[in-house]
KEKE-3310 file (N, C-alpha, C; in steps of 0.2 Angstrom, whole numbers, plus 5000, padded with zeros to 4 digits):
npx = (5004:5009:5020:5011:5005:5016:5020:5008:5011:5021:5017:5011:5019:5027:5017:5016:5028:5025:5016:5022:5033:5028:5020:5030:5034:5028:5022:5019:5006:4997:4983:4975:4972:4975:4978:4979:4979:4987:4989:5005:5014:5016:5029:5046:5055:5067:5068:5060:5068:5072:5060:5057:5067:5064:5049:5055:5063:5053:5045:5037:5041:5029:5026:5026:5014:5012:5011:5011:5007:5012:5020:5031:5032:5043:5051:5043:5047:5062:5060:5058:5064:5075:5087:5095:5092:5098:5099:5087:5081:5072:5057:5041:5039:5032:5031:5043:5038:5021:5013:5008:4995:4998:4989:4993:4990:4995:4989:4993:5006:5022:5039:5052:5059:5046:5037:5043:5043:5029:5027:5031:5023:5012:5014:5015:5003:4992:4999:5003:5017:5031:5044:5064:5080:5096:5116:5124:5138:5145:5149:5155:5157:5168:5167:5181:5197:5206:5222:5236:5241:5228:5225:5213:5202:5201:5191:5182:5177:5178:5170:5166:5156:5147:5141:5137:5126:5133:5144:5148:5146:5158:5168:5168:5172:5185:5186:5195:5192:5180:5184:5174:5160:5144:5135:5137:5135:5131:5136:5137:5135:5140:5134:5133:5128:5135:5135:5130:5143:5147:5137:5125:5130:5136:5125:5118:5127:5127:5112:5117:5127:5122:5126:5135:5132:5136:5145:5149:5166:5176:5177:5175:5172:5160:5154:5151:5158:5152:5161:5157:5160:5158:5163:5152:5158:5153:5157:5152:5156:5172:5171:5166:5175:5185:5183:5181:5192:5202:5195:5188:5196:5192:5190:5184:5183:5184:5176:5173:5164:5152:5136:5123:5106:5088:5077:5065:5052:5037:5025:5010:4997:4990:4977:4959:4953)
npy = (4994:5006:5008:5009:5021:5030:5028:5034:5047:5050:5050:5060:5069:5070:5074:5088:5092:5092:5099:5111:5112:5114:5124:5134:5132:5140:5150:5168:5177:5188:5197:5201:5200:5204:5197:5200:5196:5206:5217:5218:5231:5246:5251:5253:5237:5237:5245:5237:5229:5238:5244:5233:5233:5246:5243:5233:5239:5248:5238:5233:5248:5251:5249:5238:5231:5225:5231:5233:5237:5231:5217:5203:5184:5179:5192:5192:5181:5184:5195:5188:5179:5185:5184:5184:5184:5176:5166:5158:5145:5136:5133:5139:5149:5159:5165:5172:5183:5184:5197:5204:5211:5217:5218:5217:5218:5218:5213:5222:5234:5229:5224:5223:5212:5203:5205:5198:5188:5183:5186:5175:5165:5169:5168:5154:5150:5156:5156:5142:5140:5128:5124:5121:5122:5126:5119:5125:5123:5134:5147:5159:5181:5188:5202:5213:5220:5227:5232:5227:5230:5238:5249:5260:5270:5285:5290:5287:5288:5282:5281:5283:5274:5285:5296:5309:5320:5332:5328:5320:5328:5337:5328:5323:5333:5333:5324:5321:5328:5318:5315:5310:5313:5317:5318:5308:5294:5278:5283:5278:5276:5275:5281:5286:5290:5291:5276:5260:5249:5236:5228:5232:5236:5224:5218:5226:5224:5212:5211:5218:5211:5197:5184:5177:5179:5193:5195:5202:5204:5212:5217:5226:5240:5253:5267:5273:5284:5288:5292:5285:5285:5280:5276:5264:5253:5243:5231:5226:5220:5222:5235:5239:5234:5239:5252:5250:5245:5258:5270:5265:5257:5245:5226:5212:5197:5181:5163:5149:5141:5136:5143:5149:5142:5143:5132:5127:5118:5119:5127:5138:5147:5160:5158:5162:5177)
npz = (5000:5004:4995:4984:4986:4984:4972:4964:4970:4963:4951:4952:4954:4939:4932:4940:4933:4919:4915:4920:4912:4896:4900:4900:4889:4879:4868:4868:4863:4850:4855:4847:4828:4810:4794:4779:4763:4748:4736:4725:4728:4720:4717:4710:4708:4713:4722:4732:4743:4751:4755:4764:4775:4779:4785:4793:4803:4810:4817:4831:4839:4841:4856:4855:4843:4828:4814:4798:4780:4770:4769:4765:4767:4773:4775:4788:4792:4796:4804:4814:4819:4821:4809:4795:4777:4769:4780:4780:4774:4759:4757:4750:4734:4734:4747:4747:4736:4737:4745:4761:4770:4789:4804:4821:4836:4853:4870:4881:4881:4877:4875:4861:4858:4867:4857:4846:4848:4848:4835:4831:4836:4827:4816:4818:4818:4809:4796:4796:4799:4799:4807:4808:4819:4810:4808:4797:4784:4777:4761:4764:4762:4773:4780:4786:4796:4783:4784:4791:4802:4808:4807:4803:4790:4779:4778:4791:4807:4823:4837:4856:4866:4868:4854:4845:4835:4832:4835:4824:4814:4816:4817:4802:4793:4793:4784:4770:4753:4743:4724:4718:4705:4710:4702:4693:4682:4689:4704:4718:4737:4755:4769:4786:4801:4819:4819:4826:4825:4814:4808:4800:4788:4784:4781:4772:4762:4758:4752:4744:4736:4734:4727:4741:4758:4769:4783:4799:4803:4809:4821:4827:4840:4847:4840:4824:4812:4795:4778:4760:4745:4726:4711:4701:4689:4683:4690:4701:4714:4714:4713:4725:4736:4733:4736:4750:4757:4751:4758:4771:4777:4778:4770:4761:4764:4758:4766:4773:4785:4799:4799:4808:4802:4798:4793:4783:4785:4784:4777:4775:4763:4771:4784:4786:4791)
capx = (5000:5014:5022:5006:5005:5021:5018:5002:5013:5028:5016:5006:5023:5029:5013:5016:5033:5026:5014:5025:5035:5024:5017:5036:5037:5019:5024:5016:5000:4995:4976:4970:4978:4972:4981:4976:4982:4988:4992:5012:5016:5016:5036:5050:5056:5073:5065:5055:5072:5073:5054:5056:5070:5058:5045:5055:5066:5046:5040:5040:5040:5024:5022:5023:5010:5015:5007:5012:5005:5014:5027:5035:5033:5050:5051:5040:5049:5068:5061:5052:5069:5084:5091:5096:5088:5103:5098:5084:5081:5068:5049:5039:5041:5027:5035:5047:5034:5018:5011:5002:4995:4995:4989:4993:4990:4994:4983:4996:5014:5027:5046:5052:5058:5041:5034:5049:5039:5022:5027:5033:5017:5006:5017:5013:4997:4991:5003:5004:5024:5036:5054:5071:5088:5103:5121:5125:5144:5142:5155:5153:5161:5169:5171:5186:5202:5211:5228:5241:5240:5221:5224:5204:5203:5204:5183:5180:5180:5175:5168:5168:5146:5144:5142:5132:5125:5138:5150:5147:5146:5163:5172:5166:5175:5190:5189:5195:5187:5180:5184:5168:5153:5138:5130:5140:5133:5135:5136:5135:5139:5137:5134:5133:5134:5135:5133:5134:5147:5145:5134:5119:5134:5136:5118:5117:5131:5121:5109:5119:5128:5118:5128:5137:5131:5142:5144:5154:5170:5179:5179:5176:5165:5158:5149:5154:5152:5157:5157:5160:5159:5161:5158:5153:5160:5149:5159:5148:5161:5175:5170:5164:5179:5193:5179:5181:5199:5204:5193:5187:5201:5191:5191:5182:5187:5180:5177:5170:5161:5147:5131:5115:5101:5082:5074:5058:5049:5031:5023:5004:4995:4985:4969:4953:4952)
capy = (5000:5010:5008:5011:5030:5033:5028:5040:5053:5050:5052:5067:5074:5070:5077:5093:5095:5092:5105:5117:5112:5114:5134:5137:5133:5139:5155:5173:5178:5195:5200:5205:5199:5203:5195:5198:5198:5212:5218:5222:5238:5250:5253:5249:5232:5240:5247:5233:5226:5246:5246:5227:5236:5251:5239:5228:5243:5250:5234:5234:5251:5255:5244:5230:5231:5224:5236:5235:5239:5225:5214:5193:5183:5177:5194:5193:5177:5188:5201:5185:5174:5187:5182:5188:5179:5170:5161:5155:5140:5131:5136:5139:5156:5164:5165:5178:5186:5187:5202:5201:5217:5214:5223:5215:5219:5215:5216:5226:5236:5224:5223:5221:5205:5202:5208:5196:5180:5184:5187:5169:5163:5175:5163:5147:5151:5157:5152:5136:5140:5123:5127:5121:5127:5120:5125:5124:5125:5139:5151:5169:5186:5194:5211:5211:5228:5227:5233:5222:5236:5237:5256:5262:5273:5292:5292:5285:5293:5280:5286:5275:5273:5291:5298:5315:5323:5338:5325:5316:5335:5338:5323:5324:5340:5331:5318:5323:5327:5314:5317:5309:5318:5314:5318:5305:5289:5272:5285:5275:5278:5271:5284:5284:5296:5288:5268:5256:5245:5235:5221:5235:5236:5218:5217:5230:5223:5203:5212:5220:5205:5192:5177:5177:5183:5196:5194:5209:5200:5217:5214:5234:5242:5259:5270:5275:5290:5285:5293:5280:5286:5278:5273:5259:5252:5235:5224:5229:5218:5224:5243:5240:5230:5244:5258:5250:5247:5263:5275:5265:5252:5237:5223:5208:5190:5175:5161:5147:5142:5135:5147:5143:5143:5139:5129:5128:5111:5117:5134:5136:5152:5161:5156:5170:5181)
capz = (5000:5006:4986:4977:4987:4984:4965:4966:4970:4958:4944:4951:4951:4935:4928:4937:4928:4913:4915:4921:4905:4894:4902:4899:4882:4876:4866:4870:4856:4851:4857:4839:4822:4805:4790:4771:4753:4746:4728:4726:4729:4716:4719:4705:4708:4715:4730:4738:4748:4757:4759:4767:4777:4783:4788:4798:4807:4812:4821:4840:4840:4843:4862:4851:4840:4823:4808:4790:4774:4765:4769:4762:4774:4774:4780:4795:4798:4799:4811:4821:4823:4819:4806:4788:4772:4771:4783:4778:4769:4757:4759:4743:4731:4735:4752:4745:4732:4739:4750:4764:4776:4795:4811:4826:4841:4860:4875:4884:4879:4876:4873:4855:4862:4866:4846:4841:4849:4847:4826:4827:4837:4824:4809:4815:4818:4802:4791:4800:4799:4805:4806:4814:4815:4810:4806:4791:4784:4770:4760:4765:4766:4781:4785:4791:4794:4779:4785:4796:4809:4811:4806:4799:4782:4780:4777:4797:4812:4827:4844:4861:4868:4864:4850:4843:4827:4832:4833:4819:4809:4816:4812:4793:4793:4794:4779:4764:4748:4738:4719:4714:4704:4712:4696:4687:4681:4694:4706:4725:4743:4760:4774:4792:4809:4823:4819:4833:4821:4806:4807:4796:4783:4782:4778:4765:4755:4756:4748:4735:4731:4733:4727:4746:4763:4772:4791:4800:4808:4810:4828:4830:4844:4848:4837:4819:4805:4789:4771:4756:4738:4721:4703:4699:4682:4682:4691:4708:4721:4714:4717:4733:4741:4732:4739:4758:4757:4750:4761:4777:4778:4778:4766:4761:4763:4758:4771:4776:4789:4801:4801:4809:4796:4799:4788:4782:4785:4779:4775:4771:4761:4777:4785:4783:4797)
cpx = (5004:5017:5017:5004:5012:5021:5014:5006:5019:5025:5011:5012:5028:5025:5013:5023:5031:5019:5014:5031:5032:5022:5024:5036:5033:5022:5018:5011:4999:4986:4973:4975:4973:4978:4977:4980:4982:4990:5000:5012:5019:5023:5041:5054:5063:5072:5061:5060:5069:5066:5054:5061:5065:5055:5049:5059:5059:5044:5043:5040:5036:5020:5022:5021:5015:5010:5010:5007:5005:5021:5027:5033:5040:5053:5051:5045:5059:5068:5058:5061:5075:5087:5088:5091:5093:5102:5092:5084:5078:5062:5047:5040:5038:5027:5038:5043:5028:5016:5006:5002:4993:4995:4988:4993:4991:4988:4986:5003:5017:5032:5046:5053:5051:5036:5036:5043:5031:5022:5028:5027:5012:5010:5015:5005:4990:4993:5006:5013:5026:5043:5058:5075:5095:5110:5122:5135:5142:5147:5148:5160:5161:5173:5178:5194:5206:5218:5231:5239:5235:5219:5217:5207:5202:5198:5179:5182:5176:5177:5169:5157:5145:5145:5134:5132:5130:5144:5155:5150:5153:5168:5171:5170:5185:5192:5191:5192:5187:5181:5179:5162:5147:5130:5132:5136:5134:5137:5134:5138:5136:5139:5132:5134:5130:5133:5133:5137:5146:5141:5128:5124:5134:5130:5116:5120:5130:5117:5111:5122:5126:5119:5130:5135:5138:5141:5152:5159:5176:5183:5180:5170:5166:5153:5156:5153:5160:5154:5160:5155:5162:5160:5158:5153:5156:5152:5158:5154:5169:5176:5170:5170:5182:5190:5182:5188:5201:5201:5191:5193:5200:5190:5186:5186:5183:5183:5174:5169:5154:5142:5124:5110:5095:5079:5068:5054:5043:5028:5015:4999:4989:4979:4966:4954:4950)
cpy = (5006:5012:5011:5019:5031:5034:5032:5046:5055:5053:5061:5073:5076:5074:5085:5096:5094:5099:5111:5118:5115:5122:5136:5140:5136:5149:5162:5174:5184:5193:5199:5203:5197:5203:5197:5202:5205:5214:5221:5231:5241:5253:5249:5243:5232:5242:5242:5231:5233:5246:5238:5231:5240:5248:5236:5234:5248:5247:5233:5240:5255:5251:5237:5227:5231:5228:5237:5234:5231:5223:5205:5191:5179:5185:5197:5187:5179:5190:5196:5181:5180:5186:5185:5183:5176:5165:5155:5150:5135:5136:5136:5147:5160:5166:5173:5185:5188:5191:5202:5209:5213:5220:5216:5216:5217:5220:5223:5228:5230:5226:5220:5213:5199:5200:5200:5187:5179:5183:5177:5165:5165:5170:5155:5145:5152:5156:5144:5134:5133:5125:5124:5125:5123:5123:5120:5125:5130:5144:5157:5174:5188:5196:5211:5220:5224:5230:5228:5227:5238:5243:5258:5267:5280:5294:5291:5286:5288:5284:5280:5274:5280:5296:5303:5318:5327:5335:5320:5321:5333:5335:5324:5329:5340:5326:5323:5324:5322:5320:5313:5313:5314:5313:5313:5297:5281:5276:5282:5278:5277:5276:5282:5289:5291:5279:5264:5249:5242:5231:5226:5235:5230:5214:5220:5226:5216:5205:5214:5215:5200:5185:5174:5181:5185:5198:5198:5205:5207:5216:5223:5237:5248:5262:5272:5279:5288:5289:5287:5282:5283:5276:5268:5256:5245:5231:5229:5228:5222:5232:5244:5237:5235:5252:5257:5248:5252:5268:5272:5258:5246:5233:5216:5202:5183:5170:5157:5145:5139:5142:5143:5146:5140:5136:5127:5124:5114:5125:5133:5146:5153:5160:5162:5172:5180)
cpz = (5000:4996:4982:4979:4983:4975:4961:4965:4967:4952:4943:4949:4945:4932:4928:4933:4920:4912:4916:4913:4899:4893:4900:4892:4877:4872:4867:4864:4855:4853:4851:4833:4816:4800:4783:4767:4753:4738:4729:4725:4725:4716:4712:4710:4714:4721:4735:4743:4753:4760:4763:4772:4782:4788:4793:4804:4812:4816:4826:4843:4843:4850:4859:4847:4832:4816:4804:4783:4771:4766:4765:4769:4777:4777:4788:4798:4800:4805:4816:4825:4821:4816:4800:4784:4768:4773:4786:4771:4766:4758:4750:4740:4732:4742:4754:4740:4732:4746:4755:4769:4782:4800:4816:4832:4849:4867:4879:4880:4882:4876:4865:4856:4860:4860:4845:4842:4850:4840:4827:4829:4830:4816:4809:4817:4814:4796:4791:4797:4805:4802:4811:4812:4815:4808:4800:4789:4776:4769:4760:4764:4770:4779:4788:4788:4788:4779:4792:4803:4812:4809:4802:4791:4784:4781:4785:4801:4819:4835:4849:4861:4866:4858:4847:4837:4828:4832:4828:4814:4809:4812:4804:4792:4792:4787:4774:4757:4745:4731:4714:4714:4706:4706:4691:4686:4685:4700:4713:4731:4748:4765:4779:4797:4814:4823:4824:4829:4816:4804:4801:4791:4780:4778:4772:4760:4755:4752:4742:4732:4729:4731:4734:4750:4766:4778:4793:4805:4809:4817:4832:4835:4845:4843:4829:4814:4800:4783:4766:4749:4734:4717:4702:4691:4680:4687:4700:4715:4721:4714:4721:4740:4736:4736:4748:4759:4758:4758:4771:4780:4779:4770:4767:4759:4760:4762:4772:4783:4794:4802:4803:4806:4799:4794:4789:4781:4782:4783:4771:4770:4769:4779:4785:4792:4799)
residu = (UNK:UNK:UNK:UNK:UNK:UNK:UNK:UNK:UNK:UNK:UNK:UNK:UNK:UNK:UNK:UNK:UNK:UNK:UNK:UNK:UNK:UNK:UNK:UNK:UNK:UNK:UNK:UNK:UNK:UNK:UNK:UNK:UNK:UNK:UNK:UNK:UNK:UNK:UNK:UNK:UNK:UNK:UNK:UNK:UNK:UNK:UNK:UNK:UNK:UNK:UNK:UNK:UNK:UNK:UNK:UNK:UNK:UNK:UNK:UNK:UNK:UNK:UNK:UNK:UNK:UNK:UNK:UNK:UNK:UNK:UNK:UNK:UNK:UNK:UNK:UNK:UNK:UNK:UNK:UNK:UNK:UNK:UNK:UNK:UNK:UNK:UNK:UNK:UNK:UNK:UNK:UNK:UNK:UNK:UNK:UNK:UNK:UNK:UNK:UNK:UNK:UNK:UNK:UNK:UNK:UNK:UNK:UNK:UNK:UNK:UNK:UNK:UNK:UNK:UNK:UNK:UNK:UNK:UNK:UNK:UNK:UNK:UNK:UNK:UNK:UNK:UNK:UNK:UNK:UNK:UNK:UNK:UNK:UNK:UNK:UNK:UNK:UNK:UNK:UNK:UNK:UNK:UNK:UNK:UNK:UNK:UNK:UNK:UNK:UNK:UNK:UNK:UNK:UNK:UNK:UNK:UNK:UNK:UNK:UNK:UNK:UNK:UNK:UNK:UNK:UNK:UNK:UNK:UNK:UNK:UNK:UNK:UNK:UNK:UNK:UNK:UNK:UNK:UNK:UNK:UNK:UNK:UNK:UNK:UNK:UNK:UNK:UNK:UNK:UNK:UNK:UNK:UNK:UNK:UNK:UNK:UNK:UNK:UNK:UNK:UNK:UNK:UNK:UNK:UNK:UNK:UNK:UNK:UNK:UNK:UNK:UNK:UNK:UNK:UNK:UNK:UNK:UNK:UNK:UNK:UNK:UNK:UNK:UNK:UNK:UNK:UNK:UNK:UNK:UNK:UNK:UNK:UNK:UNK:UNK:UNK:UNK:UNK:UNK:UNK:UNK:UNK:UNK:UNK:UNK:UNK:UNK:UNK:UNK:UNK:UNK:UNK:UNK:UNK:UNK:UNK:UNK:UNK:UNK:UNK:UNK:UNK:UNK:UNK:UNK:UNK:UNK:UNK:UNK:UNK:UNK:UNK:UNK)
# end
């Protein structure tokens, strides 16, 4: 008798760890969530990256509350897990092609934190989104100082945690002239005041290249104002890596590598509101 309590109480207390397990892992939900189609956005083809951009630099902002006009949902699931579109992997085309408007709301202000695990509830919940993560070994560029010395380029002026528009001005004041016309044809340039380092760099220029993602192995901290001008003649990598050499002293390497990438087990067009 003595055995079959104790028995009793071994399984009440398994149960309650698995119930306490369980309320752990149970991911937070927005309140209010309207999903629907949308027609592409009337924008040249050339501008949808920077408007994906905008949008995702907006959400959490507002207590949480996720509100966009039109986004992929490859990039809600960016801003839901932190990661680039690199590192995502598989899913169907209309994934990255079709538009979807969302208002999301929470009951209470949040934490972007917060936002970040609500989008990915608010994915598998209407999108009936499954995903793991894995590493993957994958060739990339890094960022990395292109001088033996570590010495930076004549175009950047790095600060320590504080840095200010007046500071920023200042510094500028100091580079030297570019001798590129701004009016000239391939005209490019990558500015910055006060940066908090290069990992938004690293992202830009994944986007412009597109064959290889570029991940900031610089190993640089503080804040940073940068100008970077220059023409490009076609051959894009090649401008862009004699541009960051020359003026900010950094350079691209090629490299392999394990990255952790999520992969897309199964993805389904949204359920109706």
């Amino acid at each position: 008798m003595v055995c079959r309590r104790m028995w009793i109480g071994s399984c009440v207390a398994i149960a309650c760890v698995v119930v306490t397990l369980s309320a752990q892992q149970r991911k937070p939900t927005f309140d209010v969530v309207s999903v629907k189609p949308v027609q592409r956005p009337n924008v040249p083809e050339a501008m949808e990256q920077a408007i994906e951009q905008m949008i995702a630099a907006s959400w959490g902002r507002q207590g949480g509350a996720l509100r966009v006009a039109a986004a992929h949902v490859q990039t809600l699931i960016q801003f839901a897990y932190e990661i680039e579109s690199y590192q995502i992997i598989g899913g169907p085309d209309w994934m990255r092609t079709d538009w979807f408007a969302i208002d999301a709301r929470p009951g209470a202000e949040v934490s972007e934190g917060e936002a970040k695990r609500m989008t990915q509830s608010l994915l598998e919940d209407r999108f009936k989104l499954v995903t793991h993560e894995e590493q993957r070994d994958m060739k990339f560029y890094a960022l990395v100082r292109a001088r033996a010395d570590g010495r930076l380029g004549p175009y950047i002026r790095q600060f320590g945690k504080t840095c200010t528009r007046e500071m920023a001005d200042e510094a500028k004041k100091a580079f030297p002239p570019h001798d590129v016309d701004p009016q000239a044809r391939g005209w490019s340039f990558m500015r910055a005041d006060c940066s908090p380092g290069f990992a938004s760099v690293a992202r830009n220029l994944s986007v412009l290249f597109k064959d290889l993602p570029v991940l900031d192995e610089t190993g640089l901290t503080g804040r940073f104002t940068y100008d970077v001008q220059y023409i490009s003649s076609g051959t894009r990598i090649t401008d862009v890596k004699n541009a960051l050499e020359e003026q900010l002293g950094l350079t691209l390497a090629v490299k392999h590598g394990p990255i952790a990438v999520r992969i897309i087990d199964s993805v389904q067009q949204p359920t109706e509101n």
